[in-house]
N, C-alpha and C positions, 0 to 999 in steps of 0.2 A: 260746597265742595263735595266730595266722593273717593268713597273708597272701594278700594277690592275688596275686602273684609271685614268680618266685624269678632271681636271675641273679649277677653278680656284686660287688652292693651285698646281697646277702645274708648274707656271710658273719659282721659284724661283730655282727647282729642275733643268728642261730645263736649266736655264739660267747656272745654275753651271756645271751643265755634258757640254756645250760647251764650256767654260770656262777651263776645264781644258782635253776636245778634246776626252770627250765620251759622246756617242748616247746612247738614250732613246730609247728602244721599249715602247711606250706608248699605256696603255690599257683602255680598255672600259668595264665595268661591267655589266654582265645578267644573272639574275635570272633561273634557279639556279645553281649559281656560285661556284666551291671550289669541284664539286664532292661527295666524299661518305661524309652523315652527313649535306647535306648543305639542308638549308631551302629556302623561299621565292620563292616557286613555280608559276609557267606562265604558261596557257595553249596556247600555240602557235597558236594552229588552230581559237582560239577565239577571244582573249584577245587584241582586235585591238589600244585602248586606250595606254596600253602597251608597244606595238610596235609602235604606231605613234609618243610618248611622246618620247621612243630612235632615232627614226631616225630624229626628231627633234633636239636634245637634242646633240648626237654625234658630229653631223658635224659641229654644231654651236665652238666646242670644237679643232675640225681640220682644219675648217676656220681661230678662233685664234692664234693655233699655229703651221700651217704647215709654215711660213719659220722664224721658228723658229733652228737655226744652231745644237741644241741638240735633235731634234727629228730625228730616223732612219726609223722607220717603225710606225703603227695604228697595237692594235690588240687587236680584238672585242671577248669578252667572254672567260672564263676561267673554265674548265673543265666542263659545261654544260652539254655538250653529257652524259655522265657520270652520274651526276650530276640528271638529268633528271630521274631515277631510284631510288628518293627518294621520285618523286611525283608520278609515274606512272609504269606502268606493262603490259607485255603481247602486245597485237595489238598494246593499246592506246601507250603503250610508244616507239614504233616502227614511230606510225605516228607522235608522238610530237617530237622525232629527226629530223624527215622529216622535221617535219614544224619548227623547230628551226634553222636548218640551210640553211634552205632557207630563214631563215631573215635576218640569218648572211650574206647572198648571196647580201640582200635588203640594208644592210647598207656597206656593202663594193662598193656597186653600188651610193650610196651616197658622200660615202666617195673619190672615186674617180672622183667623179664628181665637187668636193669644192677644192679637193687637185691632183692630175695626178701625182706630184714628187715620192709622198713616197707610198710606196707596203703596203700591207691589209693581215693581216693574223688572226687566229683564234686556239686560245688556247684548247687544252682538256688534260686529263689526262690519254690518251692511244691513239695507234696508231689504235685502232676499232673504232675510231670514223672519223679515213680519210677517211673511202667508203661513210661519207654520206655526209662528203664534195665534194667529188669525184661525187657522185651526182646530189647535190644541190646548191653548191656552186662554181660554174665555176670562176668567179670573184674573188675570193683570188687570191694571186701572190705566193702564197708559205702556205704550212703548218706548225703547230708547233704541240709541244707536250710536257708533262712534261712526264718523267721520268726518273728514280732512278734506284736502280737494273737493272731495263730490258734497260738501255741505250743501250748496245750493238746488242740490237735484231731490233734498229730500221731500221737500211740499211738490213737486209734482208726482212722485215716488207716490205719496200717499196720498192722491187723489188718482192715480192710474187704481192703484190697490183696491180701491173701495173700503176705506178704515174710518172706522166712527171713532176709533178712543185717541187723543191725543198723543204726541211724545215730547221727548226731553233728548239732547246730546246729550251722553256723556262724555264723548271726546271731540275736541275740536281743534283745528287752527292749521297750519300753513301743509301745503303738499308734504307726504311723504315721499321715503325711499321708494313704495311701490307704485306712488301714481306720476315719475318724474322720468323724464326719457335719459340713457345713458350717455356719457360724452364716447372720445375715442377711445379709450380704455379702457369701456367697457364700465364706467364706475356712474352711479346717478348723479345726476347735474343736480347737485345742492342748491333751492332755490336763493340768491340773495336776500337781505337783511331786507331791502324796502317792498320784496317780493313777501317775504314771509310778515311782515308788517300788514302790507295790503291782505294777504289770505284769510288772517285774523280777522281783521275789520269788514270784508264780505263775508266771509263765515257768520259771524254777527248779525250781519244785514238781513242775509238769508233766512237765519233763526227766527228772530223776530219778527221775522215781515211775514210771518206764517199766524198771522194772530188770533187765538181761539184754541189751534190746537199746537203749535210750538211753544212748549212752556216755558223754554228757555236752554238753556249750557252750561256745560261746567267746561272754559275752555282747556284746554291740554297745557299744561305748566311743567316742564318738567324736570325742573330741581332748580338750584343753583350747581350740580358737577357741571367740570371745565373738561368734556371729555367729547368722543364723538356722539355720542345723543343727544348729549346737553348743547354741544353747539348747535346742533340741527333742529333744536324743538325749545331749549330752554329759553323764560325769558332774561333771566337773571344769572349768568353765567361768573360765578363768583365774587354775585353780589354786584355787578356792573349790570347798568341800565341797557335794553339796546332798544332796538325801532320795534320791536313788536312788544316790547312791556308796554310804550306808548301807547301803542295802538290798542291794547288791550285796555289800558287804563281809560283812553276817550270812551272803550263800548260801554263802558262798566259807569265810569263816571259823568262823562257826555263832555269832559273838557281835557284838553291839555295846557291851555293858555297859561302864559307865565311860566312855563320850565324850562329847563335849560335841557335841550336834547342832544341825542348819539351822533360822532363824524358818522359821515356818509360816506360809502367807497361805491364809488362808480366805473371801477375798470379796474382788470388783476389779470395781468399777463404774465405768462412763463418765457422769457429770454429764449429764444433757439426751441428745442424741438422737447416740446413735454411730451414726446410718447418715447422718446431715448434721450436718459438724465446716467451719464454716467454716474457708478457708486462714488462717493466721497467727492465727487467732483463740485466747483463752485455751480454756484445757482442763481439767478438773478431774474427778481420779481420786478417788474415795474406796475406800480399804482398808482391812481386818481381817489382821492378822498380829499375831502370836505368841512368843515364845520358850518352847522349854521349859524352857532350862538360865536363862531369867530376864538375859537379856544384852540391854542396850540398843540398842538396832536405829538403819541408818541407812537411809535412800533414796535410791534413783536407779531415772531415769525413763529408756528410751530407746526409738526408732523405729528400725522396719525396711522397707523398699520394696518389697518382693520382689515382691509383686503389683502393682506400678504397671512395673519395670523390671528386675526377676529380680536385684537386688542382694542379698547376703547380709549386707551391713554393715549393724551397728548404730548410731543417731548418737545419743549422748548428749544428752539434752534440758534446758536451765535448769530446776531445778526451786523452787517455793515452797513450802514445807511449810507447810501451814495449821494443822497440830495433828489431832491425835484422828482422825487415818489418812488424811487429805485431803492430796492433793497436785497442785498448782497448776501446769501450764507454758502452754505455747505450742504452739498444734498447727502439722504443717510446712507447709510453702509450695505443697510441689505436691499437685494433686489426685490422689484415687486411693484402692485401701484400702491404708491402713495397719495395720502392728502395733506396736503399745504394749505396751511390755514394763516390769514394775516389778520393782525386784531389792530386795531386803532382806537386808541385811549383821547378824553381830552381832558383830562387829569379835575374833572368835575363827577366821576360814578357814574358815565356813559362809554360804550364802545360799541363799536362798529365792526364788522367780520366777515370776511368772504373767505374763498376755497378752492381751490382747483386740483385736480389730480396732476402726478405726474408720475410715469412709466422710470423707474430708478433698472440700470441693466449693469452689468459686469463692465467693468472698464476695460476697453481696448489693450490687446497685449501688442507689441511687436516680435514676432517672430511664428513659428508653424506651432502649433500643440500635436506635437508626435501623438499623445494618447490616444486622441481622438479616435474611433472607432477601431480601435485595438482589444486585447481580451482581457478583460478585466473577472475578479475574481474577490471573492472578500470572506470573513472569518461569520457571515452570517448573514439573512437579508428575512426580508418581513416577506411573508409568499400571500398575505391578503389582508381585506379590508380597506376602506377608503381609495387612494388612487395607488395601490400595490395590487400585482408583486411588486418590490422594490431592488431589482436585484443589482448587482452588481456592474451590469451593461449599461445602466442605467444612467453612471456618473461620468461615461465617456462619450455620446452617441451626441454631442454637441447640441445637445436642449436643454436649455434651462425649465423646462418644464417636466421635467422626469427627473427621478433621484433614486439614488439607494438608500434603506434603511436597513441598521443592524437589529438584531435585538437589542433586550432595554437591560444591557449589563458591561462593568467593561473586565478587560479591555478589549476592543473591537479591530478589526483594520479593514483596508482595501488596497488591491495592488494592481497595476496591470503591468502587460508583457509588454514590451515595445518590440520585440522579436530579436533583438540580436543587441549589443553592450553599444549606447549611445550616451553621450556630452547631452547636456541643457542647462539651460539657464536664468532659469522663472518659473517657478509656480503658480496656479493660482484654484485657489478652494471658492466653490458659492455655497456655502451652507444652507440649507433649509431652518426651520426654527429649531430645529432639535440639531444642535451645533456640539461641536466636542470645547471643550475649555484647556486640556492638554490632551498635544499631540506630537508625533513627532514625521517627519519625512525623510526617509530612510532607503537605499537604495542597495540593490542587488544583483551580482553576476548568475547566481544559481537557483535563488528563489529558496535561497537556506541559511546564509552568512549575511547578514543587515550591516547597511553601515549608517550610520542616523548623518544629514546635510543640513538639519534642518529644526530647531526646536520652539515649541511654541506654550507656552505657563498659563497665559493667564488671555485665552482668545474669547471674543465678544458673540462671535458666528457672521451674520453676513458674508461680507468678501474678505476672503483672506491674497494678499498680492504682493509678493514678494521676491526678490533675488535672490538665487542661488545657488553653487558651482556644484553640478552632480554628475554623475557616469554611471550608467549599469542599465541590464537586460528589464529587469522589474525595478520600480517606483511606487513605493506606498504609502498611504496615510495610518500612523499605527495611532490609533484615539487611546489614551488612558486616562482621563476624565472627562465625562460627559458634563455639557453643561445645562444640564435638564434634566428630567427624570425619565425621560425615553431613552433611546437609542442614538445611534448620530446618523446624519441624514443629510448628505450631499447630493447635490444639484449635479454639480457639473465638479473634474479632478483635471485642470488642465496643466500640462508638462510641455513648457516650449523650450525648443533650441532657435 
C-alpha cells in the first residue's frame, strides 16, 4: 500500500502492514502536491528555507523508520511536476520543474545516505514528467506514476523515452473526471460499474505485462465514504461489495470463483427531458438490472450537488417503486445539474450503481413576471470576485445564471419598481447557495411605507414558489436571517400578475 506521508502517526500503520506481511511504499509531501487544483506553491529556485526544513525533516523520518519490517520503498512528492502549473507558466515553469526535481534528486541523496536498504522514488501524475527526472534526478532507483485511463500507454511511454530504471503505479484503476467525455450538461459521463470493473482489470494487465521493469501498483482504493468520490473510484462504498472489488480481487488473487457477486444495471433512463427536470417536481427513472447469483434486489435513489455547490454529499431521495425497473421520486428543490445516482442492493453485501445527470430548472409560472427587466435596486451588492459584480439588476434580467449578492450581514433587501401601483399574484424566489432562512415580501406605493404580503421563518433556499395577493409601485425581499454565513444571493426575484 502507500502513502502521502510519513511522520509520527505512521508508526501504528507500519507496524500493522507487517504484521499481517504487506509493505508500505511510504510517502513524503511537497508543495505543490496533488497536481491539477492544488495549492501551497514553492518557488524551487529560491525558497532555500523550504527546502532545508525537507531535507531536514525527511530523513529524520527514514532514520525512524527504515528497519522498520513494513516499509518497501520512500517516495518523495506526489504529482508536483504537474502540479507546478498552478503556480507558474511559460519559461518560469519550465525552470521550477528543473529546480524541483533536482531536489527531489537532493533528498533521495539524503535519503540514501540514513537508509542504503530501501529504493527512492518520486511520484507524478503523468509519464511527461520522467524526462525531468531522467534529467535531474539520477539518484532515484526507479520511477512512479499515477495513472487511470492511460495505464496502458505506459510501457510504450517508456520505451519511446529511453529509460533504463524501472517503475511502479502508485495510482490506478477506472477513467477519471478528466479523461471521460461530457454528457449534455456539460457534466462527465461516470463510467458504469462493469466499465470501471473492466479499467481495473486492464490497468493490471497493462502493469504486469511490462515484466522486468513494471514492478507492479498500488491500485486506487478510495475509502468506503458513500459520497461523490467514493461512488466514482471507491471499491467498498459503505462496506458493500461492487464489480470492481471483484475485479480487483481476481488481479490480486487470480480467483473469484465461488462468490456471490454485485446486481448488474444495464440501463438508467431519465423519464422526459433530463436537461429540464422542474424543481420539486416528480421524477421517474426507468432501469434494467440483474442478478447473477438470482438474489432479490432492493432500490435506493439518491442526489448529489456538486455541480450546483461543490458538495460531495449524497441525499437520499423518497422513492416509489413502480414495478418492472421504474422508480418514482421527487426531483430537489434547487436548481442546477444534478446527479442521480441508483444503488441496487441484493441484500448479500453486494451493490450495483449507476448515474446520470439531470438539469433541475425553476418550475413554470402561469402568468407574465412584471419584474422582469424593471429597475431593481438593493441595500448592498458584492462589486467583485468570482462571477460578481452581483448587483441588483442581476435578480430581474430573467437568467438564471446571474444573481445578486448582499454583503455578508443582515438585514439585507432587494426591491424593484414596477413603475406605477400594480395587483399580482405569485411570487417566486431562485436562491443561490447563500439563501436567507427569514424573510419577508413586502410591498410599496412610495418606496417608504412597507406593507409585509408575505412571511417566511424557517426557508431551506432553492425555489421558493408561492401565492400571494399584493399591490404597489415596489416589491421587495427584506432577508433578516441569513441562512449561511455569506450574504443572501438570488438568482432570479420573479412578481407575476
Amino acid at each position: 500500500i502507500r502513502t502521502w506521508g510519513t511522520d509520527a502517526s505512521s508508526k501504528p500503520l507500519f507496524d500493522s502492514a507487517a504484521a499481517h506481511g504487506i509493505k508500505v511504499i511510504a510517502g513524503f509531501w511537497l508543495q505543490p502536491g496533488g497536481g491539477p487544483g492544488s495549492g501551497g506553491c514553492v518557488n524551487y529556485l529560491t525558497d532555500t528555507a523550504y527546502k532545508n526544513q525537507m531535507l531536514q525533516e525527511f530523513p529524520k523520518w527514514v532514520d525512524t523508520y527504515k528497519d522498520n519490517p513494513g516499509v518497501l520503498m520512500w517516495n518523495v512528492g506526489n504529482e508536483s511536476v504537474l502540479g507546478l502549473q498552478n503556480c507558474y507558466a511559460g519559461d518560469e515553469l519550465e525552470k521550477q520543474r528543473n529546480a524541483y526535481t533536482t531536489f527531489v534528486n537532493d533528498v533521495a541523496k539524503k535519503i540514501h545516505a540514513v537508509d542504503p536498504n530501501h529504493p527512492v522514488t518520486s511520484t507524478d501524475a503523468w509519464t511527461g514528467a520522467w524526462p525531468y527526472y531522467k534529467k535531474n534526478a539520477p539518484d532515484l532507483d526507479l520511477y512512479a506514476v499515477n495513472s487511470y485511463n492511460a495505464a496502458c500507454d505506459i510501457k510504450s511511454d517508456w520505451e519511446k523515452g529511453g529509460y533504463s530504471k524501472p517503475y511502479i503505479v502508485t495510482e490506478s484503476g477506472p477513467a477519471g473526471e478528466w479523461e471521460v467525455p461530457d454528457d449534455a450538461n456539460g457534466v462527465p459521463e461516470e463510467p458504469t460499474d462493469r466499465a470501471k470493473a473492466a479499467g481495473y482489470s486492464k490497468a493490471w494487465d497493462c502493469i504486469t505485462g511490462h515484466r522486468g521493469v513494471g514492478l507492479g501498483a498500488t491500485m486506487f482504493h478510495y475509502g468506503t465514504e458513500y459520497d461523490f468520490g467514493g461512488v466514482w473510484f471507491n471499491l467498498l462504498p459503505a462496506g458493500q461489495k461492487r464489480l470492481s472489488y471483484y475485479a480487483v480481487k481476481k488481479a490480486y488473487k487470480g480467483s473469484t470463483a465461488g462468490d456471490n457477486t454485485p446486481p448488474v444495471i444495464t440501463d438508467l433512463t431519465v423519464d422526459g427531458d433530463a436537461g429540464k427536470v422542474p424543481a420539486g417536481a416528480p421524477l421517474t427513472l426507468t432501469t434494467k438490472a440483474g442478478d447473477p447469483d438470482g438474489d432479490p434486489l432492493s432500490y435506493e435513489v439518491l442526489a448529489n450537488s456538486m455541480y450546483i455547490d461543490k458538495s460531495k454529499d449524497l441525499t437520499p431521495l423518497s422513492v416509489t417503486n413502480l414495478g418492472s425497473g421504474r422508480l418514482k421520486v421527487t426531483a430537489p428543490d434547487k436548481p442546477g445539474v444534478w446527479k442521480i445516482y441508483v444503488k441496487v442492493s441484493d441484500g448479500k453485501g453486494n451493490v450495483g450503481i449507476e448515474t446520470r445527470s439531470v438539469r433541475v430548472v425553476p418550475p413554470p409560472v402561469n402568468g407574465t413576471n412584471i419584474a422582469q427587466g424593471k429597475t431593481a435596486t438593493a441595500s448592498s451588492f458584492q462589486p467583485g470576485s468570482g462571477d460578481c459584480p452581483c448587483t441588483a439588476a442581476n435578480a430581474v434580467d430573467g437568467k438564471n445564471g446571474t444573481r445578486w449578492a448582499s454583503d455578508w450581514s443582515d438585514p439585507q433587501w432587494l426591491q424593484v419598481d414596477l413603475g406605477s401601483t400594480t395587483s399580482f399574484k405569485h411570487v417566486q424566489l431562485n436562491w443561490e447557495t447563500s439563501y436567507a432562512k427569514a424573510y419577508t415580501i413586502q410591498t410599496s406605493d412610495n418606496g417608504r411605507d412597507w406593507k409585509t404580503v408575505h412571511e417566511v421563518s424557517a426557508g431551506n433556499g432553492g425555489i421558493d414558489d408561492f401565492d400571494v395577493n399584493g399591490s404597489g409601485r415596489y416589491v421587495r425581499v427584506n432577508g433578516t436571517q441569513r441562512g449561511t454565513g455569506y450574504g443572501y444571493s438570488l438568482y432570479e426575484f420573479g412578481v407575476y400578475k
